[in-house]
C-alpha positions as a Markdown table, in Angstrom:
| # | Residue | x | y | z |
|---|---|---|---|---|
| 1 | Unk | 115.9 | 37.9 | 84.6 |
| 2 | Unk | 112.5 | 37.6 | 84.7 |
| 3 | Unk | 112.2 | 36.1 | 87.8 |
| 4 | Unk | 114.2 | 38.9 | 89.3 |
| 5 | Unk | 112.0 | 41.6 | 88.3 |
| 6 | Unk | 109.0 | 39.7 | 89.7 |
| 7 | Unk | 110.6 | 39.7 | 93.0 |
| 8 | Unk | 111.3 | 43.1 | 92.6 |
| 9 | Unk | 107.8 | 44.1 | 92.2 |
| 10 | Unk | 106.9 | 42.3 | 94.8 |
| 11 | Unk | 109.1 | 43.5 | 97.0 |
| 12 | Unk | 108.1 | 47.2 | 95.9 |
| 13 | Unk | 104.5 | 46.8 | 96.8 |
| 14 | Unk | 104.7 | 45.1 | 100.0 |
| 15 | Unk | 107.0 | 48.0 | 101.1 |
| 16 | Unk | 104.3 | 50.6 | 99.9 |
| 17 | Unk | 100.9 | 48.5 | 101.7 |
| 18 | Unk | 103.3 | 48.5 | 104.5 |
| 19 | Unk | 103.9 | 51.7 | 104.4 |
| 20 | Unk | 100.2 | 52.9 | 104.1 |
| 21 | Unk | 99.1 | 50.8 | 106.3 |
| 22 | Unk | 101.1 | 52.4 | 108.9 |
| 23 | Unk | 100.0 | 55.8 | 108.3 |
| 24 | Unk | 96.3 | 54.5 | 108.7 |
| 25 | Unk | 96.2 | 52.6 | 111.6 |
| 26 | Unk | 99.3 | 54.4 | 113.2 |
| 27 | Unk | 97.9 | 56.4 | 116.5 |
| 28 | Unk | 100.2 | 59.9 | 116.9 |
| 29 | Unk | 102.5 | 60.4 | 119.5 |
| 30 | Unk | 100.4 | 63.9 | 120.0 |
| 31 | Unk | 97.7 | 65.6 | 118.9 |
| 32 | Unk | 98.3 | 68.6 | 116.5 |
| 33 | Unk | 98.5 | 72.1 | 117.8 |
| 34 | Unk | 95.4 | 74.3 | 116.9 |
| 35 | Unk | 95.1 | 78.5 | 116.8 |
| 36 | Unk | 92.4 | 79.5 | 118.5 |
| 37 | Unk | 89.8 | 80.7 | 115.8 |
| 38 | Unk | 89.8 | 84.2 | 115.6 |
| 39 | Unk | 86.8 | 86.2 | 114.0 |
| 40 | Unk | 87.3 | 90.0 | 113.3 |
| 41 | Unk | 84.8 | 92.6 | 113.0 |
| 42 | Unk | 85.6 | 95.4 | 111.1 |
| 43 | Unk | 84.3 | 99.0 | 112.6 |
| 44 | Unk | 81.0 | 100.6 | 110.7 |
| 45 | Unk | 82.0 | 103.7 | 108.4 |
| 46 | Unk | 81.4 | 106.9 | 109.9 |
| 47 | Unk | 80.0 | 109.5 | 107.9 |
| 48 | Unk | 81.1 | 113.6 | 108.6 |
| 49 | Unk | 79.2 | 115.7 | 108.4 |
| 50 | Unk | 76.2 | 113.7 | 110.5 |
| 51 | Unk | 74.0 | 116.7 | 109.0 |
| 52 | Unk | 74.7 | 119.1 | 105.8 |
| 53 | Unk | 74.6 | 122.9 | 106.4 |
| 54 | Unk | 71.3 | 124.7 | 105.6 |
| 55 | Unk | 71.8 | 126.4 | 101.7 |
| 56 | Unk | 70.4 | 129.5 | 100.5 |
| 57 | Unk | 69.2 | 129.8 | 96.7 |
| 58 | Unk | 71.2 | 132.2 | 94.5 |
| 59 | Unk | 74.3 | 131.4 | 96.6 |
| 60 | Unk | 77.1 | 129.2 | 96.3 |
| 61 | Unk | 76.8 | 126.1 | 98.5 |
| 62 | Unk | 80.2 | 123.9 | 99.1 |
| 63 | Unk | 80.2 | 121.0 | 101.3 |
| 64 | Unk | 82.3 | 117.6 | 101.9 |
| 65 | Unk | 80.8 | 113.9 | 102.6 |
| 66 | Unk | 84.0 | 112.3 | 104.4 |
| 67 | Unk | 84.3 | 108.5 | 105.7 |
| 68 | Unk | 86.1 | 107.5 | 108.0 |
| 69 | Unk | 87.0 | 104.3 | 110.1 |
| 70 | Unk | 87.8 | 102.2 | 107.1 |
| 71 | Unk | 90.5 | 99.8 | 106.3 |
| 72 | Unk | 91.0 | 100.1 | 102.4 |
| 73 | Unk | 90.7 | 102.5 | 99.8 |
| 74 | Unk | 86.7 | 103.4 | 98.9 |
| 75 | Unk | 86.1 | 102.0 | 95.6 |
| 76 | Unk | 82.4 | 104.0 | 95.0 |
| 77 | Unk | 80.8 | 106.8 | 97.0 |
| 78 | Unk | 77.4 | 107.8 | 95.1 |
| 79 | Unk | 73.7 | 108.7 | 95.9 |
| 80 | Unk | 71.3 | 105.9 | 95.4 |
| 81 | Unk | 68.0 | 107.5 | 96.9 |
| 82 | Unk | 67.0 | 110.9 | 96.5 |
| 83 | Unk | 68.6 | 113.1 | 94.2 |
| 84 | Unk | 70.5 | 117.1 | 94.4 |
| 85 | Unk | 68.6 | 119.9 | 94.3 |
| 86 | Unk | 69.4 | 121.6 | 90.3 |
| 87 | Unk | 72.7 | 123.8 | 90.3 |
| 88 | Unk | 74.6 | 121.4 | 92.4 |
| 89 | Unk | 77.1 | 118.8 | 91.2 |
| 90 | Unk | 78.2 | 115.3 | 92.7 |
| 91 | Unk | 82.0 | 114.9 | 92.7 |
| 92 | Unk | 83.9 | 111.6 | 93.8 |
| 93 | Unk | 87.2 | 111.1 | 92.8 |
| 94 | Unk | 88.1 | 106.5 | 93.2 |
| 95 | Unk | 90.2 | 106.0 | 96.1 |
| 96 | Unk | 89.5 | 109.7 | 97.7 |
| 97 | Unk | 87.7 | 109.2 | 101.1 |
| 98 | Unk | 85.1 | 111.7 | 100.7 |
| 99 | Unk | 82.5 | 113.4 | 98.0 |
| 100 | Unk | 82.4 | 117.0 | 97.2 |
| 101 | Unk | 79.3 | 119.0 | 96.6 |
| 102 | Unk | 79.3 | 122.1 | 95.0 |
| 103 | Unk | 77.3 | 124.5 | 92.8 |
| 104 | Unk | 74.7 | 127.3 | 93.3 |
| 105 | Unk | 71.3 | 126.4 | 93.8 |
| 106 | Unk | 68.2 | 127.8 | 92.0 |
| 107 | Unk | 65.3 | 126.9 | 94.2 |
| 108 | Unk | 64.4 | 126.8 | 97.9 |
| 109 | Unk | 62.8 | 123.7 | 99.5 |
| 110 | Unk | 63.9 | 120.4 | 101.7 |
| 111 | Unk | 65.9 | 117.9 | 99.5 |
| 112 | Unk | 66.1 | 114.6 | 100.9 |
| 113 | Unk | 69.2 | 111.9 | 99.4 |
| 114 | Unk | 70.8 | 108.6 | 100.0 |
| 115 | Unk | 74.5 | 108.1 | 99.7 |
| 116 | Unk | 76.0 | 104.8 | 99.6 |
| 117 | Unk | 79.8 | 103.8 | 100.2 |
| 118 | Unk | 81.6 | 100.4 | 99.2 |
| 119 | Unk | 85.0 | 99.9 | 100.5 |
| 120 | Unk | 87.6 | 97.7 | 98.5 |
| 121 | Unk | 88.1 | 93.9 | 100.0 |
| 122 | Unk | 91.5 | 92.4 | 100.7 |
| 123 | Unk | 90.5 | 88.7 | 101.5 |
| 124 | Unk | 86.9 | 89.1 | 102.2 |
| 125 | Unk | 84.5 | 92.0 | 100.9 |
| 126 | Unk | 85.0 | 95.2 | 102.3 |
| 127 | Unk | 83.3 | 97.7 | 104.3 |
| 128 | Unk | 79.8 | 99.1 | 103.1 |
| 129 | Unk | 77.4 | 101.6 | 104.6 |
| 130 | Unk | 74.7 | 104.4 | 103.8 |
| 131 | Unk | 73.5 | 107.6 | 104.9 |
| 132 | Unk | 70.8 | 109.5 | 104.8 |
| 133 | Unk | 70.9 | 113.6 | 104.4 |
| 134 | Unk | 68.4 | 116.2 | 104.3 |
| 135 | Unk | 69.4 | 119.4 | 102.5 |
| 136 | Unk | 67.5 | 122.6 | 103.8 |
| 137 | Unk | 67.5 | 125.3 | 101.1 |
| 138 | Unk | 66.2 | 129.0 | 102.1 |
């Protein structure tokens, strides 16, 4: 009985070097297939209005920031550089594609600000950009 299993081994690991040895030194019959590799660019963000509406102090001042040109939902939309004049407020709402600005402002002057837009990512990071504005108050 013992014999048999002996043999039995045997015979079970000649089968497998066989077997691997095959699959190593085998050439096949053709080569594989391959897709072309395809890189995508994704389009920058555009940014409407390209300039904000002069403002005049004392009177109510409304404007909207939209994106456009992007492929997922905006996941922030908010002023890095710069800052609002006082008397107007910031207003993004995650997932919207644009920013609100609203309020009455107290002073006239030239306010300068920075607004920054991140995109979600599906299977690589998503769409970024910036903008500059320059608010003229009269």
């Amino acid at each position: 009985m013992k014999l048999a299993k002996n043999h039995l081994l045997v015979f079970m690991l000649t089968l497998l070097l066989s077997t691997l040895a095959c699959q190593l030194f085998s050439k096949p019959d053709s080569e594989p297939t391959r897709e072309p590799f395809l890189q995508t660019t994704r389009p920058e963000l555009v940014f409407t209005p390209d300039t904000l509406p002069d403002a005049e102090a004392g009177v109510p001042y409304e404007v909207t920031i939209q994106i456009s040109q992007n492929e997922t939902p905006v996941g922030d939309f908010l002023i890095v550089e710069g800052g609002l004049p006082d008397g107007l407020t910031y207003e993004f709402v995650e997932g919207e594609d644009n920013a609100r600005i609203f309020g009455v402002i107290r002073e006239s002057g030239t306010y300068k600000f920075k607004v920054s837009v991140w995109c979600y990512g599906t299977n690589v990071s998503g769409q970024t950009g910036e903008k500059e504005y320059t608010l003229l108050v009269k």
